[in-house]
Every structure is written in C-alpha cells, then in structure tokens.
VOSEBA-330871 format. One record per residue: residue number from 0; x, y, z of N, C-alpha, C in turn. Coordinates in steps of 0.2 Angstrom, whole numbers. Layout:
BEGIN
NUM / X / Y / Z / X / Y / Z / X / Y / Z
...
END
This chain:
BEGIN
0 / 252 / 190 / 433 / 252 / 197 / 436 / 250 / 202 / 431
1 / 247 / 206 / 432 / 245 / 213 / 430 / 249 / 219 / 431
2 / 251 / 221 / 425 / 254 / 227 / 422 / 251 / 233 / 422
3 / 255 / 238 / 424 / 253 / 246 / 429 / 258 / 249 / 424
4 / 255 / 252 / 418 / 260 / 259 / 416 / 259 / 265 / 418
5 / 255 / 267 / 424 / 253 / 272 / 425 / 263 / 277 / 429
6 / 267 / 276 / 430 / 274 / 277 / 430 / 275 / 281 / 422
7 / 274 / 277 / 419 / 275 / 281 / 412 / 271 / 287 / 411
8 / 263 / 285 / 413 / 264 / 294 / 411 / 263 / 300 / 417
9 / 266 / 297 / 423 / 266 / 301 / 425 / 271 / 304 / 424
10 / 278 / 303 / 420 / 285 / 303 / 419 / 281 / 309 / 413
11 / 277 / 307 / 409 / 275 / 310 / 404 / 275 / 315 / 405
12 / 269 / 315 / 411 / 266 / 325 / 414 / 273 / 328 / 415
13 / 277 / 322 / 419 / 283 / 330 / 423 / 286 / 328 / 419
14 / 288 / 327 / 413 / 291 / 329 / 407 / 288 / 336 / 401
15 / 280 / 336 / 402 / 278 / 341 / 400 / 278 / 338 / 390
16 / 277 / 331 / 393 / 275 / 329 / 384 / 270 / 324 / 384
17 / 266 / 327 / 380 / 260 / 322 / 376 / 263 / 315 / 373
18 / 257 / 313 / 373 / 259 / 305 / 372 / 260 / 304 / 363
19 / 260 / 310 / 359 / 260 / 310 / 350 / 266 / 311 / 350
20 / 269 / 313 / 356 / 277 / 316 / 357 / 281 / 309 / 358
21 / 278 / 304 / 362 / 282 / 299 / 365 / 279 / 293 / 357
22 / 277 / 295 / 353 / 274 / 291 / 348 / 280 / 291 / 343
23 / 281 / 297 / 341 / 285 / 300 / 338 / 293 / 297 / 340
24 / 294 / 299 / 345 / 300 / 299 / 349 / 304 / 291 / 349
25 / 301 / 288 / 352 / 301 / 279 / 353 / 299 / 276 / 346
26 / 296 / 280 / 342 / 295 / 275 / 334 / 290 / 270 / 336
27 / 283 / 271 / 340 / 281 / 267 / 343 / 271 / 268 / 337
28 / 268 / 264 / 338 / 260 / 264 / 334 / 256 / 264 / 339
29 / 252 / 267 / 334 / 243 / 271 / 339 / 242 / 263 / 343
30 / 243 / 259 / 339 / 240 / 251 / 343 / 245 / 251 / 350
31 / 250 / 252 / 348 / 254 / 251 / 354 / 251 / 256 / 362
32 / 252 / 260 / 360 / 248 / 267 / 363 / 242 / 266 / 365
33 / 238 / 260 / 362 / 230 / 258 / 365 / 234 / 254 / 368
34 / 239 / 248 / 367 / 239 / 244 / 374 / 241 / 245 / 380
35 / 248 / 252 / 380 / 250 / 253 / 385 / 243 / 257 / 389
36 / 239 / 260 / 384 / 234 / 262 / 391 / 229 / 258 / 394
37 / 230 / 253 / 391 / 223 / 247 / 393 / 226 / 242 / 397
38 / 234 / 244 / 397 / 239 / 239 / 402 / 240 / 234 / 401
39 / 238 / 233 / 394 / 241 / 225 / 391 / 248 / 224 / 390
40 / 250 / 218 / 388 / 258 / 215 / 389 / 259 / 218 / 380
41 / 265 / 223 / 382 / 269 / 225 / 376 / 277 / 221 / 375
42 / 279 / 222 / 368 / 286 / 219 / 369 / 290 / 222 / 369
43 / 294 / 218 / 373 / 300 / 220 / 376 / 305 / 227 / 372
44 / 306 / 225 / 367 / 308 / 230 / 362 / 305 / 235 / 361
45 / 299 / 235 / 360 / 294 / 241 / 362 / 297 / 244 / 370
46 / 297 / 242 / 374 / 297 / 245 / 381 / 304 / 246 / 380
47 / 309 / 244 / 377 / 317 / 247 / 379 / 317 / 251 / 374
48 / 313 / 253 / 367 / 314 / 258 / 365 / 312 / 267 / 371
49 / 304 / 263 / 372 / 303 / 270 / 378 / 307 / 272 / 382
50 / 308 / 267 / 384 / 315 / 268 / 388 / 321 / 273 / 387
51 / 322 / 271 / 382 / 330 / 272 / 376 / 327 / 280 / 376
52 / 323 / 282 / 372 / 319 / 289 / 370 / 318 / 292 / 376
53 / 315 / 293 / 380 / 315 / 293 / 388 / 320 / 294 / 394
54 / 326 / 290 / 392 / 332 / 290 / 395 / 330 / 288 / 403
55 / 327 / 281 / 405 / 326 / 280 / 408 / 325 / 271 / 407
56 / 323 / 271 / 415 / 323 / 263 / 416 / 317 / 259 / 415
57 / 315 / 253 / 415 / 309 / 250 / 416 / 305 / 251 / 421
58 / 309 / 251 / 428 / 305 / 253 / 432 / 301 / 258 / 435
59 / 303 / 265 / 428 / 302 / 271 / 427 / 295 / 271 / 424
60 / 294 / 266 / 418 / 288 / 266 / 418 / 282 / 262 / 417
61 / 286 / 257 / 422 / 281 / 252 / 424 / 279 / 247 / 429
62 / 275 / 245 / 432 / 276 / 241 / 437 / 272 / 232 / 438
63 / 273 / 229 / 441 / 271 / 221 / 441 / 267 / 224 / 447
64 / 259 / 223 / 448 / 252 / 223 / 452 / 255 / 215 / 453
65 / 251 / 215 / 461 / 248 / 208 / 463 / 243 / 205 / 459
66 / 244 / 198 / 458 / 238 / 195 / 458 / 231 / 197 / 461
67 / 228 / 197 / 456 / 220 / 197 / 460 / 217 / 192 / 460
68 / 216 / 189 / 467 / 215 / 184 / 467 / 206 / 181 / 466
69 / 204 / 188 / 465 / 195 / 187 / 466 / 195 / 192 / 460
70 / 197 / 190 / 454 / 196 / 192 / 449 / 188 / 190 / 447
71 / 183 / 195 / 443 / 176 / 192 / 441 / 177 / 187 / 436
72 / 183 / 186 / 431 / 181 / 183 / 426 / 186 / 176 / 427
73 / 189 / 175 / 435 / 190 / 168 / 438 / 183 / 163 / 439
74 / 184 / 159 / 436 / 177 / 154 / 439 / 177 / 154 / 445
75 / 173 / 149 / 449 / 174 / 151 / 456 / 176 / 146 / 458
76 / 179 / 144 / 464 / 183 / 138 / 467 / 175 / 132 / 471
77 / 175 / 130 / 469 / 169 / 124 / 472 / 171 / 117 / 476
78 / 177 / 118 / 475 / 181 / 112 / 481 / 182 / 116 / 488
79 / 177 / 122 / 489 / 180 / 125 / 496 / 176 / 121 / 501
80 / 177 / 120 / 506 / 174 / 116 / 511 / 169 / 120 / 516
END
C-alpha cells in the first residue's frame, strides 16, 4: 500500500503553519520533510511525534491508498490467457 500525507498539510494550511514550524515543533529533519512529501514510509516515532506536536491523530495526517495494481514499474503478468 501507498501512503498519502497530503491530510497533514492540509491540517497545516487551516492551521496557518509552514512546514519550518512543523520542523521545529515535532523535532523532526529536512530529510524527514523530503519523505513526508515524496510519501515515503516514515517511522513510526516520527509520525507520533507529529502527532504529539499537532495534538492530533494518525489519521489526521495520513492515509493508506489502494494498491495500484498497474503500476509502470510492475513487470508485466505473461501467464494471462
């Protein structure tokens, strides 16, 4: 599954805080900050920190996407009939 933190910064806008704020706030790094917006898997302690600083939940600023199942960079299935 594929990870969606686009929750978080919407939380950010109608909080009216930049993301240097939420850097600060959560004790979190620029590298971290690249993953969340590239939607890569962060650890867990990182996301209960945002949380904590935040004063909200998980699924405040995050969501599990469906598989995609025709991803380009799945080989292709050749046992189809």
């Amino acid at each position: 599954m594929d990870i969606s933190y686009k929750k978080l910064w919407h939380l950010l806008i109608d909080r009216d805080m930049k993301k240097r704020e939420l850097l600060q706030l959560a004790n979190i790094s620029t590298a971290t900050l690249a993953k969340l917006n590239r939607g890569d898997n962060v650890n867990t302690d990182i996301l209960v920190r945002i949380c904590r600083a935040l004063n909200c939940s998980l699924e405040d600023i995050m969501e599990l996407l469906p598989v995609n199942i025709n991803k380009a960079s799945d080989p292709p299935d050749n046992n189809k009939a």
